[in-house]
C-alpha positions as CSV (number, residue, x, y, z in Angstrom):
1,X,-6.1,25.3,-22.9
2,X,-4.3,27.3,-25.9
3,X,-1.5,26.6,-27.8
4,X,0.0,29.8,-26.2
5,X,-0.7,27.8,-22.5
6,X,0.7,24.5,-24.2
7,X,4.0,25.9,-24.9
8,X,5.1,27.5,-21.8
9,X,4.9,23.9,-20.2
10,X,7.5,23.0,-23.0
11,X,10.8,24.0,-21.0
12,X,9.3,21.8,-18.4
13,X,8.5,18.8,-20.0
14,X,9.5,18.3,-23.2
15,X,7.9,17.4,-26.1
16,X,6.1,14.0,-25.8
17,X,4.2,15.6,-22.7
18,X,3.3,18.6,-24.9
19,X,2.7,16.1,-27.3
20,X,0.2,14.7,-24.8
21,X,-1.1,17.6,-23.9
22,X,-2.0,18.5,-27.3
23,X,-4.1,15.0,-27.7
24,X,-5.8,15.3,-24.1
25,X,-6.5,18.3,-23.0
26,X,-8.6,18.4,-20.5
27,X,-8.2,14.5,-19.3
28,X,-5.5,14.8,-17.5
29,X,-3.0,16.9,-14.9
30,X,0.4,17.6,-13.9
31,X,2.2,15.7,-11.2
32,X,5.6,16.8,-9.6
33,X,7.8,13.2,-9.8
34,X,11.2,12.9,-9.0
35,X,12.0,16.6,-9.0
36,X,10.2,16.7,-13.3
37,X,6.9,17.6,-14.4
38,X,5.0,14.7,-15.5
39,X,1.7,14.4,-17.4
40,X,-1.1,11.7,-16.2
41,X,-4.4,11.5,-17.3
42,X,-7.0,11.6,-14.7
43,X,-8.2,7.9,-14.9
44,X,-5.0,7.1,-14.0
45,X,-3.9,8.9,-11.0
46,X,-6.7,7.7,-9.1
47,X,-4.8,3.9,-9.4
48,X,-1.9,5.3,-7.8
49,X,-0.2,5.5,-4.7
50,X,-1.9,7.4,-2.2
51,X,0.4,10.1,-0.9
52,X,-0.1,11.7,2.6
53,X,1.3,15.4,1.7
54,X,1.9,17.5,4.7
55,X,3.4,21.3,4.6
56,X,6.5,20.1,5.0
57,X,7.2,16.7,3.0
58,X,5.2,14.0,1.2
59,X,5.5,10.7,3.0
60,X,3.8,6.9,2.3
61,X,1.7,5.3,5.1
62,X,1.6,2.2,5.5
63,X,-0.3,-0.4,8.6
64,X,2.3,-3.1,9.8
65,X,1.0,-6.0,12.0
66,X,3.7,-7.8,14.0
67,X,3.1,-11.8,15.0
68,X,4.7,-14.3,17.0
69,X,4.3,-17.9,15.1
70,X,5.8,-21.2,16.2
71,X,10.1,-21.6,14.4
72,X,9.0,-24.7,12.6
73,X,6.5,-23.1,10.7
74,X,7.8,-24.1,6.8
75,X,8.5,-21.1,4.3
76,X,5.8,-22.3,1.9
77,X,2.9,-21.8,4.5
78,X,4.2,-18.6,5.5
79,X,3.8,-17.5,1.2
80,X,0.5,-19.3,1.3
81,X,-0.4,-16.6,4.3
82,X,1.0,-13.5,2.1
83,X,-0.6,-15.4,-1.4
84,X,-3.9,-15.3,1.2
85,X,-4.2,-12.3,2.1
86,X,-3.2,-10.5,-1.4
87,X,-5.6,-12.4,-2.9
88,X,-8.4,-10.8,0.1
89,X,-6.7,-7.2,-0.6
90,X,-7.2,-7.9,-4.3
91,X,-10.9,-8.7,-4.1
92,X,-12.3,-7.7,-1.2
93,X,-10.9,-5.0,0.4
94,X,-9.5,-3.4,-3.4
95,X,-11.1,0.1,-2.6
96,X,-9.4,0.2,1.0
97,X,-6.0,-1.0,0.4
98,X,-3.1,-2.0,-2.6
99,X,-2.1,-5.2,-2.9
100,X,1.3,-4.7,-2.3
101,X,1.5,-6.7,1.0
102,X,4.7,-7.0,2.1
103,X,6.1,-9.6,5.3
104,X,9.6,-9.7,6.7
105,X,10.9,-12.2,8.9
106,X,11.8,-9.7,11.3
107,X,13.1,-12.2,14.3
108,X,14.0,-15.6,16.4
109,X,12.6,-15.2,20.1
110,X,14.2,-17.9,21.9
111,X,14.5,-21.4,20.3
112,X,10.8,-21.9,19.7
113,X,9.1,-18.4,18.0
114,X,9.2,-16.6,15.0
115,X,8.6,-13.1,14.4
116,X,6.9,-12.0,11.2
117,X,5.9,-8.3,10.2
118,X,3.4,-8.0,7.7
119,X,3.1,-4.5,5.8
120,X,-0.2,-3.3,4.0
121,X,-0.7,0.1,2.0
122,X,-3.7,1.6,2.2
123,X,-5.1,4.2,-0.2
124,X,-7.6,6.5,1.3
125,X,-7.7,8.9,4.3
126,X,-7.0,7.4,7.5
127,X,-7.8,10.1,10.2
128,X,-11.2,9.2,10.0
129,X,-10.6,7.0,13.2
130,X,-14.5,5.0,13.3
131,X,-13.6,3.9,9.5
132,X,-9.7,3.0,10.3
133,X,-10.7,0.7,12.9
134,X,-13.3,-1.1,10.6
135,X,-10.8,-1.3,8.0
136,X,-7.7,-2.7,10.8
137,X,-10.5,-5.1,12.1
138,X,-11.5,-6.9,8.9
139,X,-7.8,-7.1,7.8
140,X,-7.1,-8.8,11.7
141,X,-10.3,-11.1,11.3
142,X,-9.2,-11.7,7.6
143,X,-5.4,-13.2,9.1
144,X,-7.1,-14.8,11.7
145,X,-9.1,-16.8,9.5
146,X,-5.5,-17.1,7.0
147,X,-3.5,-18.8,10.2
148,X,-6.7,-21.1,11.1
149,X,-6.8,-22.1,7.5
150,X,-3.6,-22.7,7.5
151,X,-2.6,-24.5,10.8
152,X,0.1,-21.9,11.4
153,X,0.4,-21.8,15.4
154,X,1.1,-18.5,17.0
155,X,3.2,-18.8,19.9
156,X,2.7,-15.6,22.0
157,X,-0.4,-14.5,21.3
158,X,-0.2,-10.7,20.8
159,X,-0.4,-8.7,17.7
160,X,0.8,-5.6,17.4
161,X,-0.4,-2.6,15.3
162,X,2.8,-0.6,13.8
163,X,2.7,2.3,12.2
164,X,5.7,3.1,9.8
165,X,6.2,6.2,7.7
């Protein structure tokens, strides 16, 4: 890259990014953020968000799983679940998913159940549908063993996979 290509980006980006530019060269590429050019080297990109980017718009996806658990469940079991399971998406599953996992107590049914929605990112391609099942099945097993561990009693005993854009 010349200086002549360097300082065409310049009404674009200013000059710390040519700045950049200047030290990296090569390393790194251009990203489109928030309606700005940004500069990110290579090594770094491939730690963030994976973006689904269709012709139309770029959207997130994420994998929700909906329980039912008994409405005297305490709060500090429910964050030693999600501290759980964070902990597996940290270690274990770190090239599959982020560790963002996310709950929300979505629901009372009745006087006896609670509903909570839990919310996991995942970073690569999902369409390969063999591999998404593999990676949905380990997470399920993985909060199976969480609610065992934990003596948290589900009350109606379905699970449901969500997907949210």
């Amino acid at each position: 890259m010349g200086k002549k290509d360097i300082n065409k980006y310049k009404r674009f980006s200013g000059a710390a990014v040519t700045l950049a530019l200047q030290q990296y060269e090569l390393l790194g590429c251009w990203n489109k953020v928030a309606a700005l050019d940004a500069y990110k080297r290579f090594n770094l990109t491939g730690q963030q968000m994976c973006e689904k980017v269709y012709a139309s718009k770029t959207t997130k996806k994420q994998t929700g799983v909906k329980i039912t658990i008994a409405l005297d469940t305490p709060y500090e079991k429910i964050e030693s679940l999600k501290d759980y399971l964070v902990h597996y998406l940290e270690n274990e599953e770190s090239r599959e998913f982020f560790s963002d996992l996310s709950y929300k107590i979505n629901d009372f049914v009745s006087k006896q159940a609670l509903v909570l929605n839990f919310w996991i990112t995942h970073k690569s391609n999902w369409q390969d549908v063999g591999r998404k099942n593999a990676r949905r099945n380990r997470f399920m097993c993985k909060l199976r063993e969480g609610l065992i561990a934990l003596g948290i009693e589900l009350t109606d005993f379905r699970m449901e996979l969500q997907e949210r854009l």
